[in-house]
C-alpha positions as CSV (number, residue, x, y, z in Angstrom):
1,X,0.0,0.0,0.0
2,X,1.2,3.6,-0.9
3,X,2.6,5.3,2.0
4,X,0.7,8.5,2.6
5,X,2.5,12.1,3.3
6,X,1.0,14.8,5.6
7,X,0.7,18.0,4.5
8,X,2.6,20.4,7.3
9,X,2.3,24.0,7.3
10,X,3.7,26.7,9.9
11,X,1.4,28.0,12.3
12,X,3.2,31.4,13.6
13,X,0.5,32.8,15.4
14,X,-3.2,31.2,16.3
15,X,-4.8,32.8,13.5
16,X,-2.3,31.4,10.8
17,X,-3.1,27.7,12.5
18,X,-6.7,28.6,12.0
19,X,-6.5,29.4,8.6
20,X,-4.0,26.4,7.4
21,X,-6.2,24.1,9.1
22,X,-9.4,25.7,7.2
23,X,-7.0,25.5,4.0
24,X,-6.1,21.6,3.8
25,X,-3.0,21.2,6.2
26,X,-3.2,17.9,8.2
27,X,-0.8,19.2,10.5
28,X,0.6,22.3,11.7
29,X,3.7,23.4,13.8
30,X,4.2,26.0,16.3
31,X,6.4,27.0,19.3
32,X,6.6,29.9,22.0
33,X,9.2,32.6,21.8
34,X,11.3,31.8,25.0
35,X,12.1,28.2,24.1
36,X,12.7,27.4,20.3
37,X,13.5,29.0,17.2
38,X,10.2,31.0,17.2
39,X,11.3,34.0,18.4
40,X,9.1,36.2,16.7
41,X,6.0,33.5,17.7
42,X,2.5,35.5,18.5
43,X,1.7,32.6,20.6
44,X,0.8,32.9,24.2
45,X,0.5,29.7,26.6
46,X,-3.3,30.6,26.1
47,X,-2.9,30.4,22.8
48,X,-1.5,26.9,22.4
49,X,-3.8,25.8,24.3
50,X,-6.7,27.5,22.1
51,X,-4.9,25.7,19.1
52,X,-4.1,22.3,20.2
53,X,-7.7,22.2,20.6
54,X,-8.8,23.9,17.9
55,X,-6.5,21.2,15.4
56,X,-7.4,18.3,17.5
57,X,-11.1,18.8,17.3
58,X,-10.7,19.1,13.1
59,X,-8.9,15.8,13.4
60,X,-5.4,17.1,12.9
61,X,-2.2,17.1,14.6
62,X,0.1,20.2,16.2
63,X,3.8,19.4,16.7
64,X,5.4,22.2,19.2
65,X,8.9,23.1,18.8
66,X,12.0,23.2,21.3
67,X,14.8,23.3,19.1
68,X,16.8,26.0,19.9
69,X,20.5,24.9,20.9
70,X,20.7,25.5,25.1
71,X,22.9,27.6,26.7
72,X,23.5,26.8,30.3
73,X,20.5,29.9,31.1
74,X,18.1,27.8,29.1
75,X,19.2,25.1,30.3
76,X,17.7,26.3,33.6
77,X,14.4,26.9,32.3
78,X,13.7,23.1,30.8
79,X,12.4,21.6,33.6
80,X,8.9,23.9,34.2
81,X,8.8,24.3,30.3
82,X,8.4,20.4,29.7
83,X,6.0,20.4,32.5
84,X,4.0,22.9,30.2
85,X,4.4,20.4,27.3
86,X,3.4,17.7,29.4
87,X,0.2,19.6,30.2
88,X,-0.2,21.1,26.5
89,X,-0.1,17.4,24.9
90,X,1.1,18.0,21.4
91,X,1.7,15.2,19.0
92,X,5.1,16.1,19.1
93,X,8.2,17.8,19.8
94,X,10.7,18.8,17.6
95,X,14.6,19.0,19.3
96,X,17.7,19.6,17.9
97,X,19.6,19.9,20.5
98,X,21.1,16.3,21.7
99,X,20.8,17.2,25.5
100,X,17.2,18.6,25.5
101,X,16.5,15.4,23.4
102,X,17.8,13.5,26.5
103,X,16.2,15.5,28.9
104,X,12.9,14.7,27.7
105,X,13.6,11.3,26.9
106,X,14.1,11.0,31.0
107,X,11.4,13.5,32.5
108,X,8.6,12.9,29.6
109,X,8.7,9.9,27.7
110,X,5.0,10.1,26.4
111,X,5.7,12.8,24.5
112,X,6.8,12.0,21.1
113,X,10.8,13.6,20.3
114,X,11.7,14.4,16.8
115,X,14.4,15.8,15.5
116,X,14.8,18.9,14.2
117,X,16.2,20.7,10.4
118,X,18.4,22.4,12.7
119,X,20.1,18.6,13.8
120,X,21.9,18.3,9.7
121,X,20.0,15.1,9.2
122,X,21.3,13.9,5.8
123,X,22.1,10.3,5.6
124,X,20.7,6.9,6.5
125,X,23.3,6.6,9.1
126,X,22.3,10.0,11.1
127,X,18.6,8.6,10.8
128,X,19.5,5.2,12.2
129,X,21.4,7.0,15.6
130,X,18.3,9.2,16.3
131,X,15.8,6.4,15.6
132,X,17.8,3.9,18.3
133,X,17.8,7.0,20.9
134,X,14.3,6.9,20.8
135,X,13.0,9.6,17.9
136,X,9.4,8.9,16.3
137,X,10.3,10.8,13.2
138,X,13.3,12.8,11.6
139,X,13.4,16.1,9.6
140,X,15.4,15.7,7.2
141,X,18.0,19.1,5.9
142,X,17.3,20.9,3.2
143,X,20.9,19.7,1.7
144,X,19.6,16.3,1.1
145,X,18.6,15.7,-2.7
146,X,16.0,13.3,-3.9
147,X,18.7,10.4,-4.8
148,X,19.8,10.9,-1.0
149,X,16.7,11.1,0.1
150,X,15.3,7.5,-1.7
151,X,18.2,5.7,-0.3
152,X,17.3,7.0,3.6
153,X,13.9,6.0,2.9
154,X,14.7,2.2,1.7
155,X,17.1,2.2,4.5
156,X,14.9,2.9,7.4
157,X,11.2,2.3,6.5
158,X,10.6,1.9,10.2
159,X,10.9,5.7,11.1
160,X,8.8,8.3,10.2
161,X,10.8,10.9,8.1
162,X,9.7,15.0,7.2
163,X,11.3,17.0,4.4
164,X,10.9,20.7,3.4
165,X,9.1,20.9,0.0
166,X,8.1,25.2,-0.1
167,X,9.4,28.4,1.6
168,X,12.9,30.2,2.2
169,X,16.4,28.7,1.4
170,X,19.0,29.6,4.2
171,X,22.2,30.2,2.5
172,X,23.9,28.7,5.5
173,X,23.8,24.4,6.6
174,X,20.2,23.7,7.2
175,X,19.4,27.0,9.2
176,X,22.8,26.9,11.6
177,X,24.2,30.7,10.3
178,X,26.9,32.5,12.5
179,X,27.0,35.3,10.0
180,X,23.8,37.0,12.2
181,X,25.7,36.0,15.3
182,X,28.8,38.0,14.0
183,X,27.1,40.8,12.4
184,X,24.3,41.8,14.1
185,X,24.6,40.1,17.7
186,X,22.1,38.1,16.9
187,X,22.3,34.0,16.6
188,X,19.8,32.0,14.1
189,X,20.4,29.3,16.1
190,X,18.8,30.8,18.9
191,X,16.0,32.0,17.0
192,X,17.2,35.5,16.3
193,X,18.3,35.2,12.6
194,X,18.6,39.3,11.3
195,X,18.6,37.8,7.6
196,X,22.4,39.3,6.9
197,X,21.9,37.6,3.6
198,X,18.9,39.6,2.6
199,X,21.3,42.6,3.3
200,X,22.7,45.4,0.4
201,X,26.1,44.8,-0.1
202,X,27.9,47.5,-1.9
203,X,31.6,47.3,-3.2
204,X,34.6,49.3,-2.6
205,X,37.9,49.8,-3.8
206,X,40.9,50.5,-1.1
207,X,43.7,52.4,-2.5
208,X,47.4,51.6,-1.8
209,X,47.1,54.6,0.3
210,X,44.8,53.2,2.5
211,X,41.7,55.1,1.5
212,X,38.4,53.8,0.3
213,X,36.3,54.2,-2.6
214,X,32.9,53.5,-3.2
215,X,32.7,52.1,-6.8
216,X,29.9,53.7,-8.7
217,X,27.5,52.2,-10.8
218,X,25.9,54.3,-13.2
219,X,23.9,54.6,-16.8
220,X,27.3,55.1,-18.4
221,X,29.4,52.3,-17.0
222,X,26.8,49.5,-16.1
223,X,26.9,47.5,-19.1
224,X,30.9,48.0,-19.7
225,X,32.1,45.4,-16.8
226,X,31.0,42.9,-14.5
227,X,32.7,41.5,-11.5
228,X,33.1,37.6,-10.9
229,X,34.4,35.3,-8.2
230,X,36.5,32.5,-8.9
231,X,37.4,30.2,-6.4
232,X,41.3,28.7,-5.7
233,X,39.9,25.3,-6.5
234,X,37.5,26.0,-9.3
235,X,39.3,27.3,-11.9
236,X,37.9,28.8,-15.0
237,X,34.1,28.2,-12.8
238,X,33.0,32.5,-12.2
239,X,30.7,33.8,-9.8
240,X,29.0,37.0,-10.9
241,X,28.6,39.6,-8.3
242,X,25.8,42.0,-9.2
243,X,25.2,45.5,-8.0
244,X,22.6,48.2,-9.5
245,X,21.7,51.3,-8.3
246,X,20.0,49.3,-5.7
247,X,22.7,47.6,-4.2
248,X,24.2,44.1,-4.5
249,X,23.0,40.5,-3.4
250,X,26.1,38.2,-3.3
251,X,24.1,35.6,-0.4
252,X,20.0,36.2,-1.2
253,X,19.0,32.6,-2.3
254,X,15.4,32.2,-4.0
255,X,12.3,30.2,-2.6
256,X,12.1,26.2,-2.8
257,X,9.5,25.3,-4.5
258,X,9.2,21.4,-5.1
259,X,5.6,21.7,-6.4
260,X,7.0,20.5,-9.9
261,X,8.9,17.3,-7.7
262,X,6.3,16.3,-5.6
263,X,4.9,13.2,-7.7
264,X,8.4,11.9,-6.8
265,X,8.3,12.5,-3.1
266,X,4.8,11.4,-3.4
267,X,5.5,8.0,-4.6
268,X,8.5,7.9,-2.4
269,X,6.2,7.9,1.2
270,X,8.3,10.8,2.8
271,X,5.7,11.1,5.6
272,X,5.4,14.9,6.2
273,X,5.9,17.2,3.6
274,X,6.5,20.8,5.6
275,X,6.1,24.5,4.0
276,X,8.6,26.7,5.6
277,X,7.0,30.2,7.1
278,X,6.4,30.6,10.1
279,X,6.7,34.4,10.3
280,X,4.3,35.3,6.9
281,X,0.6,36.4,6.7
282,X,-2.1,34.0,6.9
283,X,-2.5,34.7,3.1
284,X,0.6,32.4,2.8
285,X,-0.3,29.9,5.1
286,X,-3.9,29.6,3.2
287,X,-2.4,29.8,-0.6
288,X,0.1,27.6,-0.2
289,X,-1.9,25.0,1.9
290,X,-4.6,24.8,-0.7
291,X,-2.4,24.7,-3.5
292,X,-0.3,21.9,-2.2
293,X,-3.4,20.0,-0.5
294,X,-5.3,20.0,-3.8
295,X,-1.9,19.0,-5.8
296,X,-1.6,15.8,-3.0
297,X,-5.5,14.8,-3.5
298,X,-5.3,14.6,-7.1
299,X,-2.1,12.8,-7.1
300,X,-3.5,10.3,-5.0
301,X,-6.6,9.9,-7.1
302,X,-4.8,9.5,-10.8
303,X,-1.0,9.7,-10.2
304,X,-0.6,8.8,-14.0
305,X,-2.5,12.0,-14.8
306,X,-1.3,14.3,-12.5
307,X,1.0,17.8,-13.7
308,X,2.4,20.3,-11.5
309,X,1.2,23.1,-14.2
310,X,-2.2,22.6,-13.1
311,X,-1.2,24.4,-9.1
312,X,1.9,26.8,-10.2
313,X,-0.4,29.6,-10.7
314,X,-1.9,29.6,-7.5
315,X,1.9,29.5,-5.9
316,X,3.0,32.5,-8.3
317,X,0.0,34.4,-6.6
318,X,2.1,34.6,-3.4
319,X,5.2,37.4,-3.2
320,X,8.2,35.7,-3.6
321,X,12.2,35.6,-4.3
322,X,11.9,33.5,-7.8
323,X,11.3,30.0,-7.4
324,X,14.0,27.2,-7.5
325,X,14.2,23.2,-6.4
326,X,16.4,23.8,-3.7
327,X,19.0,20.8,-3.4
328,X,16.5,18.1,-4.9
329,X,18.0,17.5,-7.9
330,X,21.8,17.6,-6.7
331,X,24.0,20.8,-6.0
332,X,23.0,24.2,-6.2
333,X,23.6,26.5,-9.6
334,X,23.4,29.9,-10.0
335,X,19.7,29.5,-11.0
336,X,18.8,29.1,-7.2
337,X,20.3,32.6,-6.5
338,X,18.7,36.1,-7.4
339,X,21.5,38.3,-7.5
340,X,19.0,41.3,-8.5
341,X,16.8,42.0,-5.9
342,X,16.4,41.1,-2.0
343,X,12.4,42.3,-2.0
344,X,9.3,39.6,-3.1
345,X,7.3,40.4,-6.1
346,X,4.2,39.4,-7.1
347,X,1.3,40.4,-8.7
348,X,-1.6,40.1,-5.7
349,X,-1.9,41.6,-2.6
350,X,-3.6,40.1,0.6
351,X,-6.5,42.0,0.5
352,X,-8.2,40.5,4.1
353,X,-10.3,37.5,5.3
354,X,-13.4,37.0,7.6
355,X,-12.8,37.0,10.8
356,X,-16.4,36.5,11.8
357,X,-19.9,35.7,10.6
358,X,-22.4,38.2,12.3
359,X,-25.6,36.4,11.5
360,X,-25.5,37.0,7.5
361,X,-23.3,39.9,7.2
362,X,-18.9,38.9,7.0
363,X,-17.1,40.9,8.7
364,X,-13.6,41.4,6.7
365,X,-10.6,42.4,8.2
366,X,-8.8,44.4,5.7
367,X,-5.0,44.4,5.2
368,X,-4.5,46.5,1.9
369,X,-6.1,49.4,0.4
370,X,-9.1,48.2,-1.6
371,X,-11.0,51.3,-4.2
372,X,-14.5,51.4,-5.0
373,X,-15.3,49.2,-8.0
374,X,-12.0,47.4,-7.4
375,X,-12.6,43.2,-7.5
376,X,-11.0,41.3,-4.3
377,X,-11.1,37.3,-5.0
378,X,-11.8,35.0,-2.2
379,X,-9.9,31.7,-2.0
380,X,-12.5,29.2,-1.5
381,X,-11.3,26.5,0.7
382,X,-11.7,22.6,0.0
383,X,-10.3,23.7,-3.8
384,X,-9.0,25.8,-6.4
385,X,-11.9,27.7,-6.9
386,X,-12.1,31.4,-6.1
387,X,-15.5,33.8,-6.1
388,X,-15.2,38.0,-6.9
389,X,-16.8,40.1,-4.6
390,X,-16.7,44.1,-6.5
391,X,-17.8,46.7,-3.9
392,X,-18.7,50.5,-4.8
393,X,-18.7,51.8,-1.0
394,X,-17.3,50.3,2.7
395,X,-18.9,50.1,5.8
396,X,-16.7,50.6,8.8
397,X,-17.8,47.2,10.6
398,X,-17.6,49.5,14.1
399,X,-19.0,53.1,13.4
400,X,-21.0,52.6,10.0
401,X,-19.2,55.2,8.4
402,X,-19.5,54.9,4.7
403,X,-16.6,55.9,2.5
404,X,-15.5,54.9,-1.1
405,X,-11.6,53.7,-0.2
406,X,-10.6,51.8,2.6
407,X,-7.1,51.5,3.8
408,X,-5.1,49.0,6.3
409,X,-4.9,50.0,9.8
410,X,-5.0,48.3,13.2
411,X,-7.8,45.8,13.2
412,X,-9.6,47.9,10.6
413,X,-12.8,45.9,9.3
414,X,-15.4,46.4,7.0
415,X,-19.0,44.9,7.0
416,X,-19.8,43.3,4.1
417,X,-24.1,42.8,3.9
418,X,-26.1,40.1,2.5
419,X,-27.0,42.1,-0.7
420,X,-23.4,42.7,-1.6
421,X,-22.5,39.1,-2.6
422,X,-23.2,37.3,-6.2
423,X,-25.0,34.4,-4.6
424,X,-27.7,33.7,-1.8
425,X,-26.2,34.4,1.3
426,X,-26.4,30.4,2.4
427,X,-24.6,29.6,-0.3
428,X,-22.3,32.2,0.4
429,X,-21.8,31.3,4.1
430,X,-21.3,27.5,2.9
431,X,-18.4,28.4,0.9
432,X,-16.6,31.3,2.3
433,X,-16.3,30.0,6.3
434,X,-14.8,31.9,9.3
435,X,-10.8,32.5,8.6
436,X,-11.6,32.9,4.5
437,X,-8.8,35.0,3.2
438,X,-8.8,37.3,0.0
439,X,-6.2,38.4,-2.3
440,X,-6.4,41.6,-5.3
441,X,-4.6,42.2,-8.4
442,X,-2.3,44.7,-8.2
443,X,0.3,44.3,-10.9
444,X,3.3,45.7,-11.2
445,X,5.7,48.3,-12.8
446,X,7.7,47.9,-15.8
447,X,10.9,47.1,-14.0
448,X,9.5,45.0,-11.6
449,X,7.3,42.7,-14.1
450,X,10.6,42.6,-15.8
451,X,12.5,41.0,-12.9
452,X,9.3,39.3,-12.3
453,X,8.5,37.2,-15.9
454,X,12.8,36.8,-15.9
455,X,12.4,34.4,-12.8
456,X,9.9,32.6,-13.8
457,X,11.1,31.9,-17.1
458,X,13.7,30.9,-15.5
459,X,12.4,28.6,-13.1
460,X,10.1,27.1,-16.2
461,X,13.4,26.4,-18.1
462,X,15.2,24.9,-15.1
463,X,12.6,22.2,-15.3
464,X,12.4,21.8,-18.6
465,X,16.1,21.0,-18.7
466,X,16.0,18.7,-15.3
467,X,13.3,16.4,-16.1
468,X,11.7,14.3,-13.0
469,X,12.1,11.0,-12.0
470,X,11.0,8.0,-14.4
């Protein structure tokens, strides 16, 4: 019998667990900012508990993380926060670090230990210690690539095992970065991760009398050179630094997207398949957990008929870096690196969701500026099917006040009445549930559509070029 994957999303605050539940995730992960790599986690113990309930009455599971490496000061605080998880009673707990993994091993062995991106997980071997100290499943790093990946799974069928398949590449090992740590005080592996590689880098020239000169890029000498790398043991192999009038971006790696691999990993019975983005909107965590869910359904249904084409365009509705498969298919290229901007693009905007049903009228929390006669698309969970809703006027959901723009503020909501929709208002209520999010077209300018249709061409002809696996 096919072994079947869940679909894992991140669940950074309770309303983003809310909505990737609503969306099709059969399982979300989470953590609290003092003891894991959540730092920026909206979660209070209150909270949790709210979610762990919420997913367990849907039917799903909700792993909590503890993964941070421990300094002797956390160390101190691991005794009362395992007697929180005790009380909490996830379905699991993700650990990285070996002595938290053994601390929990002795004080609360009914809570099921897995082992964390952050542990390097990339052979059979690595899998094999951690299964024999006990773990119920293994992540494995974002460095392993499919071949790697089928050989771990024929090797130990006996343990569960969880790999990335959407969301940020770190340019360092599987998340463990010192270059925040050095530059900014701040260590990723304690959850503080300031994103160096994101960063402008501009270059300068140092003169052999010790000053420094900022090199100038300009209309008139931008196209006449271009600096490259090449590395002592690479000869003749050149790295291409870039830098407009923007800046440069020698370390900003694109977003994994395995969406056009995941009839491989399918078939293979990897048995989680997480999306990476824990600190994005719940627009993410809905898009991205519809589009995959609906991609794993039909797979399941008529693998010989299934395409990735069919759920790309729902994934290109969400901002991103440019698109690449990550490690997958072997080492990285230069195709996994945008070297010309740091910023995502796309062409929609989060326009809201429903955060409540008020007898028949929605009331829609607004996160971008929506114009009279301006369409907003709701994503219709359970599908890929969307429904337009084109208003004229808003009504302040609080005050009434009527008024032909509406803009983003804090908690700013709109009422939207029974009259306003395209359908009955039973039908509308069936299909667009509490937690509903929204998107709108906003385009975008010359350069950036540019930039835009470049990467995705580019992504398109990457996998053109690397067919899957027969």
């Amino acid at each position: 019998m096919m072994r079947k994957s869940e679909l894992l999303l991140p669940a950074g605050s309770l309303l983003k667990l809310k909505t990737a539940i609503l969306y099709g995730a059969d399982a979300v992960y989470a953590g609290t900012p003092d003891m894991s790599l959540r730092t920026q986690s909206k979660f209070s113990l209150e909270d949790l508990q709210e979610g762990i309930e919420f997913v367990h009455a849907h039917g799903k599971k909700i792993y909590l993380t503890l993964n941070l490496y421990i300094h002797n000061e956390e160390a101190k605080k691991l005794p009362q926060f395992v007697e929180t998880l005790k009380k909490l009673q996830p379905d699991g707990v993700l650990v990285a670090d070996p002595g938290v993994f053994y601390y929990l091993q002795q004080n609360a062995p009914e809570l099921k230990r897995f082992v964390s991106t952050q542990a390097n997980i990339c052979s059979a071997q690595t899998v094999k210690f951690w299964q024999s100290m006990g773990a119920s499943l293994c992540v494995l790093g974002r460095e392993v690539t499919f071949a790697e990946m089928k050989e771990i799974r024929e090797e130990c069928p006996d343990i569960k095992l969880e790999c990335f398949i959407h969301g940020a590449m770190c340019m360092s090992y599987s998340g463990r970065c010192l270059i925040s740590n050095f530059m900014a005080d701040r260590s990723a592996n304690k959850g503080k991760c300031a994103h160096c590689c994101r960063w402008h880098y501009k270059m300068h020239l140092r003169l052999k009398d010790g000053t420094i000169k900022e090199i100038e890029i300009n209309e008139d000498n931008a196209k006449a050179f271009e600096f490259l790398l090449e590395e002592e043991f690479r000869p003749g192999e050149y790295y291409e630094i870039v830098e407009d009038e923007h800046g440069g971006y020698l370390l900003n790696s694109k977003d994994m997207c395995l969406m056009p691999r995941l009839a491989d990993i399918l078939a293979l019975g990897i048995d989680s398949l997480k999306v990476e983005g824990r600190n994005k909107t719940e627009y993410y965590a809905g898009t991205v957990a519809r589009a995959y869910r609906q991609a794993i359904d039909d797979y399941y249904a008529n693998p010989q008929e299934w395409h990735y084409e069919k759920y790309m365009n729902e994934l290109y509705a969400l901002q991103n870096r440019g698109y690449c498969l990550g490690f997958h298919d072997g080492k990285l290229t230069e195709i996994s690196q945008n070297y010309e901007y740091t910023r995502t693009l796309g062409e929609w905007l989060f326009a809201g969701s429903i955060v409540e049903w008020q007898g028949d009228e929605a009331i829609f929390e607004i996160r971008n500026y929506i114009n009279s006669g301006e369409s907003i698309e709701f994503l219709v969970p359970g599908g890929l099917e969307n429904l337009s809703l084109t208003l004229s006027e808003f009504e302040d959901a609080e005050s009434g006040e009527i008024t032909p723009r509406v803009s983003a503020g804090e908690e700013k909501k709109i009422r939207i009445r029974p009259d306003k929709w395209p359908l009955k208002i039973e039908k509308i209520k069936e299909m667009l549930p509490q937690y509903t999010i929204a998107r709108k077209f906003q385009g975008l300018n010359g350069e950036n559509q540019e930039m835009y249709e470049r990467k995705k061409a580019e992504f398109a002809e990457l996998i053109e070029n690397c067919p899957a696996e027969e």
